[in-house]
C-alpha positions as a printed Julia matrix, in Angstrom:
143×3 Matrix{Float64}:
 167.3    83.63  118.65
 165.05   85.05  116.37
 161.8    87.37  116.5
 159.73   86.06  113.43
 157.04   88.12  112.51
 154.49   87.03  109.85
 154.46   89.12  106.4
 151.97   86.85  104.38
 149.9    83.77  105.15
 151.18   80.54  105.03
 150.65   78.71  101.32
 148.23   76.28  103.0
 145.78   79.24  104.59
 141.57   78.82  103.87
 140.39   82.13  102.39
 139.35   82.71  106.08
 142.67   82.59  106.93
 143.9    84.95  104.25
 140.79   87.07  104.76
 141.6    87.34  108.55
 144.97   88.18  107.9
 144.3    90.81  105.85
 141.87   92.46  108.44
 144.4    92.1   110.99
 146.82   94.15  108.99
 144.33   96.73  108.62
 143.2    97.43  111.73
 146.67   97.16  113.4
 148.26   99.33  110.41
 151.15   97.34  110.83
 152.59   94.57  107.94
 152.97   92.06  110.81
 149.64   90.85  111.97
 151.5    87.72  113.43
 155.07   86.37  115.23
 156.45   84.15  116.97
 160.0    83.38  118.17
 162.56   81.46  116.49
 164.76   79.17  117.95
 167.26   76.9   116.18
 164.87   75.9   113.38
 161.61   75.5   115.39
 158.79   78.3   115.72
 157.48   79.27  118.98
 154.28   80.86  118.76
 150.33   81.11  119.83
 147.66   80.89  117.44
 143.66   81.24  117.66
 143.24   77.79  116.52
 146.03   75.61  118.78
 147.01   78.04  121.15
 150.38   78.09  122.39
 152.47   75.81  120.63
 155.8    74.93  118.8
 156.39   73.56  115.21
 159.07   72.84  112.98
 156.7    72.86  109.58
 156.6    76.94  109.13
 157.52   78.6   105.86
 160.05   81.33  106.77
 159.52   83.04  103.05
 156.12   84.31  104.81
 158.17   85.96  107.86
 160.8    88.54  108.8
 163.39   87.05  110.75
 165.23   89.93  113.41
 168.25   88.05  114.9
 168.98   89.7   118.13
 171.03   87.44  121.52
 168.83   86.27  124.26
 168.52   83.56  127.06
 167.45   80.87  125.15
 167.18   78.2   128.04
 164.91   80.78  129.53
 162.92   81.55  126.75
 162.2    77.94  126.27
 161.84   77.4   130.09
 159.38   80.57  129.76
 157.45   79.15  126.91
 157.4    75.3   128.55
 155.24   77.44  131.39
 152.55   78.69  129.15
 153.1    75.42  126.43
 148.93   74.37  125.83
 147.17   77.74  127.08
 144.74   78.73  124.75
 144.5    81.89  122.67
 143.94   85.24  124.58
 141.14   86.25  122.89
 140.22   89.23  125.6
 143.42   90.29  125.42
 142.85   91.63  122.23
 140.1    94.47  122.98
 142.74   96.77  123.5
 143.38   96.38  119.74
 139.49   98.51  119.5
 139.83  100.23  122.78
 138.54   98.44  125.2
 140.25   97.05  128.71
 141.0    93.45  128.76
 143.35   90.66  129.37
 143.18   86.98  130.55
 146.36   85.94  132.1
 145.78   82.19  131.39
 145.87   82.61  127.75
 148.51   83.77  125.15
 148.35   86.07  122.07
 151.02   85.58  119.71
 152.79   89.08  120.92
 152.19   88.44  124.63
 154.02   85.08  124.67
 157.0    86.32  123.08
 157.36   89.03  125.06
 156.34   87.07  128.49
 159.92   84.85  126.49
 161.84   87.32  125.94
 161.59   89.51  129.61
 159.92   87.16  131.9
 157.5    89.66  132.6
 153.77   88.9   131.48
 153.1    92.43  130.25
 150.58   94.29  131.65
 149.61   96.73  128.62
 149.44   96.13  124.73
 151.87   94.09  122.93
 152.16   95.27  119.28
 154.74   93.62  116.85
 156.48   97.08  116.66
 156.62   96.92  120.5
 158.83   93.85  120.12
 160.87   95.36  117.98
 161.76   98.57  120.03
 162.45   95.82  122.45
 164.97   93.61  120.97
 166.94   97.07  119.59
 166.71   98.48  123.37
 168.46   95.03  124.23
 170.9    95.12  120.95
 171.55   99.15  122.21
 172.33   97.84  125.61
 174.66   95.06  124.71
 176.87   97.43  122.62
 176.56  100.37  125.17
């Protein structure tokens, strides 16, 4: 299993696309403003325009791919629960302050972290919270 998180916009994205991407980046300060989980060959993700959903046509040259061992089955019994919720747009006030979540929706970093634990998190999901997250769980393994 893989966390994949997005380092440039895909080759087909509008100038909206690349423009929003770029403002994401920003205001997160972070160089992931997208992920998604990887696994086998097939991206699991949530996006503001088809909501949670899987696909096999993703360019990995636009990610970085963290390999770290998980449940699979449960992931994809985990993402299978929330497959066709729409995107959590409320739960991304936090990102400027603000309280907010909607439990029936995903953002990209809320799904895979609702995949990865199980839990649906109750504060906000970052893509460098992931990553503390899957090197707690590669600490633990070898501890």
């Amino acid at each position: 299993m893989k966390l994949a998180l997005r380092t440039d916009p895909s080759s087909s994205a509008s100038w909206i696309d690349r423009t929003a991407h770029s403002v994401v980046k920003s205001r997160m300060v972070t160089k992931y403003p997208h992920g998604g989980l990887v696994i086998d060959s097939t991206l699991y993700h949530s996006t503001s325009k088809r909501g949670v959903h899987c696909t096999q046509d993703w360019e990995p040259d636009k990610w970085e791919l963290f390999e770290f061992d998980g449940n699979e089955e449960l992931a994809l019994q985990r993402f299978r629960e929330r497959e066709g919720n729409k995107y959590d747009w409320v739960g991304l006030l936090p990102f400027v302050g603000l309280p907010g979540s909607d439990r029936k929706r995903d953002y990209c970093f809320e799904l895979i972290y609702y995949m990865i634990t199980g839990i649906y998190p109750k504060q906000l999901v970052t893509a460098e919270t992931l990553l503390v997250l899957i090197l707690n769980k590669k600490i633990q393994q070898k501890g």
